[in-house]
py3Dmol code that shows the C-alpha trace and the ligand (Angstrom):
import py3Dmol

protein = """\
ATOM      1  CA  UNK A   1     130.144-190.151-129.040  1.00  0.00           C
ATOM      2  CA  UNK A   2     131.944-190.740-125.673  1.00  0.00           C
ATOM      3  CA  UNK A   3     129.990-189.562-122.156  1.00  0.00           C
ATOM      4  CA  UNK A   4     132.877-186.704-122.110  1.00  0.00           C
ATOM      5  CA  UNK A   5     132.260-185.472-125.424  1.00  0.00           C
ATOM      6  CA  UNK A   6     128.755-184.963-124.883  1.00  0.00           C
ATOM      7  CA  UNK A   7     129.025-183.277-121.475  1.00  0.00           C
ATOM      8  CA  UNK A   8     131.772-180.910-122.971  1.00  0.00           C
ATOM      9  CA  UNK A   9     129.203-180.598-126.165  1.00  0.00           C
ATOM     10  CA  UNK A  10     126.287-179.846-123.855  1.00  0.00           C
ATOM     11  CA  UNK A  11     128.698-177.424-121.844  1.00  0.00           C
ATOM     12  CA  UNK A  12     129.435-175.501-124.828  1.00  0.00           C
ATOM     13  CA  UNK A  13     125.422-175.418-126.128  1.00  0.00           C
ATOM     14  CA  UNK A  14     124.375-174.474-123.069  1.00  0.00           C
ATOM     15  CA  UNK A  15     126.726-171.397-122.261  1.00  0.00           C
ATOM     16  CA  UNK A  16     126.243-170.290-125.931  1.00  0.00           C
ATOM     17  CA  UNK A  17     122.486-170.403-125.678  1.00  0.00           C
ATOM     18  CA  UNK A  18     122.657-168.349-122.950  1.00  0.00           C
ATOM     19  CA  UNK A  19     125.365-165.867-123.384  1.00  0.00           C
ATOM     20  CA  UNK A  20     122.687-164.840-126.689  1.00  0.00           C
ATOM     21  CA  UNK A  21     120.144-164.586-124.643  1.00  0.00           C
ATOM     22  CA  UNK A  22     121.807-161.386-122.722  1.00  0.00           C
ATOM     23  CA  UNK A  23     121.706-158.106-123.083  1.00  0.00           C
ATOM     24  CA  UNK A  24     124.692-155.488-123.810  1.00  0.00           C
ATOM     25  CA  UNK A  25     124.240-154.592-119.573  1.00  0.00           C
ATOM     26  CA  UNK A  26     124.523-158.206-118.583  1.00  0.00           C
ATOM     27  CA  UNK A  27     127.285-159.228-121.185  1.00  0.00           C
ATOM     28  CA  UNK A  28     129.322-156.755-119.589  1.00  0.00           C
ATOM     29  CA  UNK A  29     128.959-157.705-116.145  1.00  0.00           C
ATOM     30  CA  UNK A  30     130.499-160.775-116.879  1.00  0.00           C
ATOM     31  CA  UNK A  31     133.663-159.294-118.701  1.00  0.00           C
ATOM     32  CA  UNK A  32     133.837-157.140-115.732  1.00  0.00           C
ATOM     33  CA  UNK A  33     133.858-160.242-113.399  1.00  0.00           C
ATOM     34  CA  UNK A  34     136.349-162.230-115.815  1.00  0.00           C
ATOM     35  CA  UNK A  35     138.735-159.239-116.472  1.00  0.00           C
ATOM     36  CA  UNK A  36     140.939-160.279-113.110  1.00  0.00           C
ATOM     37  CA  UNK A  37     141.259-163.660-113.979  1.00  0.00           C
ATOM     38  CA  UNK A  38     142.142-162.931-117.495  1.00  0.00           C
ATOM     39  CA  UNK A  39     145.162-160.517-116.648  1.00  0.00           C
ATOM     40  CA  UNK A  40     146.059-163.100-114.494  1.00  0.00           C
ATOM     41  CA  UNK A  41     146.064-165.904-117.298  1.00  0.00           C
ATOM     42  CA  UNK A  42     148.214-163.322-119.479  1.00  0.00           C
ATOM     43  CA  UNK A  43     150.350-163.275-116.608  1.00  0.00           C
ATOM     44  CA  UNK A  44     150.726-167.200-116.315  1.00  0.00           C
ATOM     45  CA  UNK A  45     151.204-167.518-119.616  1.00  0.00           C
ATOM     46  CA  UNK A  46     154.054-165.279-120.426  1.00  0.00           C
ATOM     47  CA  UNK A  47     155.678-166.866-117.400  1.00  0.00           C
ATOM     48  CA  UNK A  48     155.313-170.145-118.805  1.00  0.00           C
ATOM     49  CA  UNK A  49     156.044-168.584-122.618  1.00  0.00           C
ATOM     50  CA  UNK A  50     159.486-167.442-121.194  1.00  0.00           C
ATOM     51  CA  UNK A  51     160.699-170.111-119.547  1.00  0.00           C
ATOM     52  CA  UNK A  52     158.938-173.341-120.575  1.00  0.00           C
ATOM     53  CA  UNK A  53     158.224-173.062-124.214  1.00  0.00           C
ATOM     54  CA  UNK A  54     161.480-174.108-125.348  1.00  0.00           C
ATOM     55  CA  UNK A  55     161.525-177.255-122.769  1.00  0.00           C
ATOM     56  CA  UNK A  56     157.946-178.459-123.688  1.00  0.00           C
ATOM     57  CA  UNK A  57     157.905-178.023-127.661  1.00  0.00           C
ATOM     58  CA  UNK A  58     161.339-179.661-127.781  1.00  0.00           C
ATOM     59  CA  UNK A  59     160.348-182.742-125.191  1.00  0.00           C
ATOM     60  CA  UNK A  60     156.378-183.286-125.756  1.00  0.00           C
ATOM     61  CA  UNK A  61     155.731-181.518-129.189  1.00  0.00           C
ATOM     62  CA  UNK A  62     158.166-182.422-131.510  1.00  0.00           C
ATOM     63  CA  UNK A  63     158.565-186.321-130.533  1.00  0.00           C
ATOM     64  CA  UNK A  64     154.255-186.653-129.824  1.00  0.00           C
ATOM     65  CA  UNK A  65     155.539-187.984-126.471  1.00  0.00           C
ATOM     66  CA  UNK A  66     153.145-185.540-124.910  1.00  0.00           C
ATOM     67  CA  UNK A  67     150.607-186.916-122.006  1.00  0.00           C
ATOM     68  CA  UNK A  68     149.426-183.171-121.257  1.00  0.00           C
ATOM     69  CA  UNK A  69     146.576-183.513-123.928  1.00  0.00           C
ATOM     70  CA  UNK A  70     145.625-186.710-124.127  1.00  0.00           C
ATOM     71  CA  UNK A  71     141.959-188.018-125.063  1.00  0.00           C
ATOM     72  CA  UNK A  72     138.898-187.479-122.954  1.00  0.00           C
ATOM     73  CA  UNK A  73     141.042-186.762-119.982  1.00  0.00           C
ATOM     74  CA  UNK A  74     141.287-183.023-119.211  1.00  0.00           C
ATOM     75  CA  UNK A  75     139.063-181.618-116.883  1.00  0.00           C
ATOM     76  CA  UNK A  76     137.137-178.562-117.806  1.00  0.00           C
ATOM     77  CA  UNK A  77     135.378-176.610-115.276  1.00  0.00           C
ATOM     78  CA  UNK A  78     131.976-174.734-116.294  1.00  0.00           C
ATOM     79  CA  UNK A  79     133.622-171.248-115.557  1.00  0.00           C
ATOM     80  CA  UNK A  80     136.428-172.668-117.999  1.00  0.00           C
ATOM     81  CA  UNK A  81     133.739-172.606-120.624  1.00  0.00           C
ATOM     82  CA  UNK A  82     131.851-169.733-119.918  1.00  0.00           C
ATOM     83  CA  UNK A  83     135.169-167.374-119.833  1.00  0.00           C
ATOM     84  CA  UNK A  84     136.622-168.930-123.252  1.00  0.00           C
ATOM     85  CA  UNK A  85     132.976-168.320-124.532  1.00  0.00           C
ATOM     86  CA  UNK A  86     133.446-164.436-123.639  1.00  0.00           C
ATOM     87  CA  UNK A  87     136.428-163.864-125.192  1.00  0.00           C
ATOM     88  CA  UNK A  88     136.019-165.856-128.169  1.00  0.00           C
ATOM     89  CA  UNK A  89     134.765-165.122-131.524  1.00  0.00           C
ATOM     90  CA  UNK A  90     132.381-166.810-133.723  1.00  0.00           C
ATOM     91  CA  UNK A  91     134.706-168.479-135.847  1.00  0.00           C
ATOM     92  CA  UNK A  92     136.864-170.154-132.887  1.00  0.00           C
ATOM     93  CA  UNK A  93     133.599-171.125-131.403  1.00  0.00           C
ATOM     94  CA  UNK A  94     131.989-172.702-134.361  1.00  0.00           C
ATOM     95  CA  UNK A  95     135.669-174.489-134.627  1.00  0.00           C
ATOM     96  CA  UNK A  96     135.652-175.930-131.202  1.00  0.00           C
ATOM     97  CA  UNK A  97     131.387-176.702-131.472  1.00  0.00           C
ATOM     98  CA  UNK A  98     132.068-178.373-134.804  1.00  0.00           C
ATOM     99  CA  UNK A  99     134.732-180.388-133.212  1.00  0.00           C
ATOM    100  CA  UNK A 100     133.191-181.878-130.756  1.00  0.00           C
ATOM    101  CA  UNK A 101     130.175-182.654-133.180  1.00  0.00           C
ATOM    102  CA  UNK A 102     132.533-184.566-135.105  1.00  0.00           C
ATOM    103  CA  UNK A 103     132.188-187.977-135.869  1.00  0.00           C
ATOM    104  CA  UNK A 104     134.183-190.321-134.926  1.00  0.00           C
ATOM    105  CA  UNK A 105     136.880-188.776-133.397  1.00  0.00           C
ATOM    106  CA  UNK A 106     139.278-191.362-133.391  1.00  0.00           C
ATOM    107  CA  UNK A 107     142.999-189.764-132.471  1.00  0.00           C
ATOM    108  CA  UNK A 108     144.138-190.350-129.301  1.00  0.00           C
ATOM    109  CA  UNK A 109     144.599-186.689-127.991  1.00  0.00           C
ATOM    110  CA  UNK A 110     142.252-183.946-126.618  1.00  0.00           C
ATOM    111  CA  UNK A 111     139.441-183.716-128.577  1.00  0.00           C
ATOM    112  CA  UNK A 112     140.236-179.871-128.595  1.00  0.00           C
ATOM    113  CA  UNK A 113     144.134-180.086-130.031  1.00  0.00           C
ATOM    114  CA  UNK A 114     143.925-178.944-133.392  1.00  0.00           C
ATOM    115  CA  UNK A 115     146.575-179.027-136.162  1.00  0.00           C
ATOM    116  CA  UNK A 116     147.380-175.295-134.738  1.00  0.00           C
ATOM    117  CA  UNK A 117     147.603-176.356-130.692  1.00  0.00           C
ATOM    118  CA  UNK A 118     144.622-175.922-128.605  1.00  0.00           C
ATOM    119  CA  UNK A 119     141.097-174.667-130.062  1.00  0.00           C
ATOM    120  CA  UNK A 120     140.173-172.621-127.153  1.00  0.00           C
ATOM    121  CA  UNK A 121     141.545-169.224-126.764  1.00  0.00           C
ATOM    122  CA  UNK A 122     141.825-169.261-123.205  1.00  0.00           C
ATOM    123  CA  UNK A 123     142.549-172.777-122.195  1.00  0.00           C
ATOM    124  CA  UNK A 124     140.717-174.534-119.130  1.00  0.00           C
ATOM    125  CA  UNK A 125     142.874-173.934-116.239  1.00  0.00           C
ATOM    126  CA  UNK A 126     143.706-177.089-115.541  1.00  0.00           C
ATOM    127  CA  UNK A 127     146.107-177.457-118.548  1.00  0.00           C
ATOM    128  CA  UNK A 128     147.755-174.159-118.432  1.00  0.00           C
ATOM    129  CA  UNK A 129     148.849-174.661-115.042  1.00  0.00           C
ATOM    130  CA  UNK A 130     150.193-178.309-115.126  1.00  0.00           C
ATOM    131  CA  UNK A 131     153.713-179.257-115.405  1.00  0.00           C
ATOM    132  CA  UNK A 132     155.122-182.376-115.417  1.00  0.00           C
ATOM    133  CA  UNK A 133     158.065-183.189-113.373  1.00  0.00           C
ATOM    134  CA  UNK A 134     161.189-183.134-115.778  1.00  0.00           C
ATOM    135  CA  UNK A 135     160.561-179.928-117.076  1.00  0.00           C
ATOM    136  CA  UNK A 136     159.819-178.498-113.591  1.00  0.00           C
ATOM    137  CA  UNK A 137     163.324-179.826-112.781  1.00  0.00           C
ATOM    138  CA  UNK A 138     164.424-178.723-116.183  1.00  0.00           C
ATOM    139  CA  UNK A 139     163.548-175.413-115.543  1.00  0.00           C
ATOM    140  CA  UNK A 140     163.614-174.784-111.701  1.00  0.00           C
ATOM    141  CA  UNK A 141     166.744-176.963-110.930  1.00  0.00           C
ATOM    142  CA  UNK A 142     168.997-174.369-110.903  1.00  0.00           C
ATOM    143  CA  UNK A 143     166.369-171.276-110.512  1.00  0.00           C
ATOM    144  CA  UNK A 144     164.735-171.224-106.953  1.00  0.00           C
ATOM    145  CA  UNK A 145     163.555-167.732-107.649  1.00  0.00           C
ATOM    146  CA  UNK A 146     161.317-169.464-110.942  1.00  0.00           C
ATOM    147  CA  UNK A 147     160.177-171.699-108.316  1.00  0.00           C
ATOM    148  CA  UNK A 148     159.192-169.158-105.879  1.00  0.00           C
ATOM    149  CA  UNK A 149     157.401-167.016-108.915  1.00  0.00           C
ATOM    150  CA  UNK A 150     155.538-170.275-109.969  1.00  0.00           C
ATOM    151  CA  UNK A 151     154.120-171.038-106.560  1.00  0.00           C
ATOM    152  CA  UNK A 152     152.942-167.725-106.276  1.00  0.00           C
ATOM    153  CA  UNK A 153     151.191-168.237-109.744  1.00  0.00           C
ATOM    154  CA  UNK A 154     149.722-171.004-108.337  1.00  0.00           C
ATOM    155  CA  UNK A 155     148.612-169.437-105.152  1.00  0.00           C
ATOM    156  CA  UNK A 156     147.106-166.739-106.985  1.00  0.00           C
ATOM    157  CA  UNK A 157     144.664-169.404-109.168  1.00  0.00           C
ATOM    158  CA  UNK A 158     143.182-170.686-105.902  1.00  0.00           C
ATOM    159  CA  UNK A 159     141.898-167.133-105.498  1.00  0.00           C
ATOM    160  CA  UNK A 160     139.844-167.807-108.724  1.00  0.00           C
ATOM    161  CA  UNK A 161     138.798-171.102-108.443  1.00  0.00           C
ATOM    162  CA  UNK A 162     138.677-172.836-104.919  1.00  0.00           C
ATOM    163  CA  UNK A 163     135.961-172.147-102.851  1.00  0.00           C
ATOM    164  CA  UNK A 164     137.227-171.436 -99.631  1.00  0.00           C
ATOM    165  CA  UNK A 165     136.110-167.883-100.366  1.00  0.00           C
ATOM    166  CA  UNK A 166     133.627-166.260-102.630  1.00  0.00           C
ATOM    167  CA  UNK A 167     135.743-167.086-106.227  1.00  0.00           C
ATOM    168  CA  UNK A 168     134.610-166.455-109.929  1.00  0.00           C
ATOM    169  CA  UNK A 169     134.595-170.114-110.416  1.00  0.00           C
ATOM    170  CA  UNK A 170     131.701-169.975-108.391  1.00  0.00           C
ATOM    171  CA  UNK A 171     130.138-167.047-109.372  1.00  0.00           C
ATOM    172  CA  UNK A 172     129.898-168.107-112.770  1.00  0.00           C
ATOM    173  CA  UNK A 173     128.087-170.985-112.242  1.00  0.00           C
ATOM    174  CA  UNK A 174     125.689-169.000-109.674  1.00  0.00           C
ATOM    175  CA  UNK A 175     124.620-166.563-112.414  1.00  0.00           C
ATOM    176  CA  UNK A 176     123.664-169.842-115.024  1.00  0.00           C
ATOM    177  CA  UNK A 177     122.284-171.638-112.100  1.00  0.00           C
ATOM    178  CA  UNK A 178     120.022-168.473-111.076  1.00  0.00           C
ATOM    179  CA  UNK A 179     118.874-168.888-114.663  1.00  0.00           C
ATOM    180  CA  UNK A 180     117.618-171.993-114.046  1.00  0.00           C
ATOM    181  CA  UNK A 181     120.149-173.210-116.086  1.00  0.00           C
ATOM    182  CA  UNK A 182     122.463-176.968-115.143  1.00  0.00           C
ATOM    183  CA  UNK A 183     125.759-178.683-115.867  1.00  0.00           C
ATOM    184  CA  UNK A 184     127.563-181.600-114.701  1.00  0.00           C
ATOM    185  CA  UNK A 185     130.531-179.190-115.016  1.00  0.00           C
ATOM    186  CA  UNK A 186     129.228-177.419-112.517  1.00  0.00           C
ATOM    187  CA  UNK A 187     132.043-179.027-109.929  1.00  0.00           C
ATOM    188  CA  UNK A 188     131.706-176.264-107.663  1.00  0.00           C
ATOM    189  CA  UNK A 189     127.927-176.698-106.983  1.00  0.00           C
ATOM    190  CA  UNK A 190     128.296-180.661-107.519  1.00  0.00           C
ATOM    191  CA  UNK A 191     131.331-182.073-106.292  1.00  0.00           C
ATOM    192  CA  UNK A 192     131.260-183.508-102.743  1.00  0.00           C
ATOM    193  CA  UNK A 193     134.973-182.487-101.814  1.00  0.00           C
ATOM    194  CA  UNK A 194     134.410-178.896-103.015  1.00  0.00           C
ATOM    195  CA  UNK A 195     131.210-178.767-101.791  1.00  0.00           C
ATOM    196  CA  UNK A 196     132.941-179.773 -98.236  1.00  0.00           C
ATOM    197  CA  UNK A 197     135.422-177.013 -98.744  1.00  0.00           C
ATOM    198  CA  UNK A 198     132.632-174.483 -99.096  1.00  0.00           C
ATOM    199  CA  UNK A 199     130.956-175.587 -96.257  1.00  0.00           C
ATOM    200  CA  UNK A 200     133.774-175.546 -94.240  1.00  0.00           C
ATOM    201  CA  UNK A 201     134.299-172.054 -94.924  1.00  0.00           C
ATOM    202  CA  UNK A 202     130.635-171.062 -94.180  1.00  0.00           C
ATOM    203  CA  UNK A 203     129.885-170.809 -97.620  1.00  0.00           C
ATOM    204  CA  UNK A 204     127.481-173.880 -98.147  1.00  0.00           C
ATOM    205  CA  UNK A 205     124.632-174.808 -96.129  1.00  0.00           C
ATOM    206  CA  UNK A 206     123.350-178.365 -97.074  1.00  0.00           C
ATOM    207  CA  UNK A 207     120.452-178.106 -95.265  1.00  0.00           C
ATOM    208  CA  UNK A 208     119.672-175.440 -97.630  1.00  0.00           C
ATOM    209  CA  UNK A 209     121.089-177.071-100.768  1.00  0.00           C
ATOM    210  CA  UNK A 210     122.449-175.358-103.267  1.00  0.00           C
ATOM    211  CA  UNK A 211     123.866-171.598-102.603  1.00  0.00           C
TER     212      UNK A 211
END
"""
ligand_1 = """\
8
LIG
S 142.026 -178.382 -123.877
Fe 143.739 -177.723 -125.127
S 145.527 -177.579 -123.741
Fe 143.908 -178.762 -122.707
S 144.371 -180.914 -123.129
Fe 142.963 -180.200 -124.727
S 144.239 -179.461 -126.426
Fe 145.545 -179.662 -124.607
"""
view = py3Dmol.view(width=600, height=400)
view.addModel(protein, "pdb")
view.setStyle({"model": 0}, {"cartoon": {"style": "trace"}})
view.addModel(ligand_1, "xyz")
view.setStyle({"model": 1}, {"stick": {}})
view.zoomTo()
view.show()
C-alpha cells in the first residue's frame, strides 16, 4: 500500500472511530458547524453543473484524457474527511473504506474514482474547485460575468478553509485534536505556511504550540 493510501486509510478510521463514539448532542454540533459550508458546496456545484459539465465530460471523461483525478495526487484535508463522514451513509462509507483497503490498486487514477465518478459524496475541496485552463477559457471567454461569479465562489471557500480567521477547516480539526485525537491531514495544525498564516493573523502562538 502506498504512504498516501494509508494516511487517507488512517484518515478515514480515525474520523469514523470517533464520529461513533459521540453522542446525538455532539453529532449535531458538528452538522450545525458544517451546514454553511455545505449550502455553499451545493452552491459551487450547480454553478459548475450548469456551465462546466458539458465542457469537462466531453474533453476529460469521454477520451480518459483527464489529469483532475489522477493517482495518489489529490490533496484531502482532515475537515474534507470529517464533513463527507457526516453526510454519508454506511454503505458509501464502507465503499470508500473498502477501497482504500484494496489490494493492489493498480489503475492509474484516484484511488476514490469509481466506475460511477467519485466515491465520496461531498468531494474534498480541492477537486471541486479546480479548473484547468481550456475549459476556464472555454467557458469564461466570452462570459466575464461567469468569471466574476466564479471568483466570488472562490473567495467565499477561503472563508471555510484558510486560516486567516477562525474557519471550519480549523475547527474541525480542533474538536479531534481536543480529543486527543492526530492526523497528518491535519494541514491546518501541521503545515508550516498555514501555520504562518495563522500566526500572522494572531491566531497561532508557537511559543504555545498548538491552538
Ligand atoms: S477524490 Fe474524487 S474528485 Fe477528487 S480526484 Fe479522487 S475521484 Fe476525482
Amino acid at each position: 500500500m502506498t504512504s498516501y493510501r494509508q494516511e487517507q486509510l488512517d484518515g478515514y478510521r480515525l474520523v469514523l472511530d470517533h464520529l461513533d463514539t459521540l453522542g446525538a448532542e455532539e453529532r449535531q454540533a458538528l452538522q450545525k458547524a458544517i451546514s454553511p459550508y455545505l449550502d455553499f458546496r451545493k452552491r459551487a456545484s450547480e454553478f459548475l453543473d450548469t456551465h462546466f459539465a458539458g465542457v469537462c465530460t466531453q474533453a476529460c471523461y469521454d477520451n480518459q484524457r483527464s489529469a483532475c483525478c489522477s493517482k495518489d495526487g489529490i490533496v484531502t484535508f482532515f475537515a474534507d474527511i470529517v464533513v463527507n463522514a457526516l453526510v454519508s451513509d454506511p454503505v458509501s462509507m464502507e465503499k470508500i473504506m473498502a477501497r482504500l483497503g484494496q489490494q493492489p490498486h493498480e489503475g492509474f487514477k484516484c484511488i476514490y474514482l469509481g466506475p460511477r465518478g467519485c466515491l465520496w459524496q461531498v468531494k474534498p475541496l480541492v477537486c471541486e474547485m479546480f479548473l484547468c485552463d481550456p475549459a476556464l477559457s472555454e467557458v469564461f471567454g466570452s462570459r466575464s460575468d461567469l468569471n466574476t461569479e466564479w471568483e466570488a465562489l472562490q473567495q467565499e471557500k477561503k472563508r471555510f478553509s484558510w486560516p486567516d480567521r477562525p474557519v471550519l477547516f480549523d475547527h474541525l480539526e480542533a474538536v479531534f485534536i481536543e480529543a486527543g485525537l492526530n492526523s497528518s491531514l491535519m494541514y491546518l495544525h501541521n503545515s508550516p505556511g498555514l501555520l504562518r498564516v495563522k500566526r500572522l493573523a494572531g491566531l497561532y502562538d508557537p511559543t504555545v504550540g498548538r491552538q
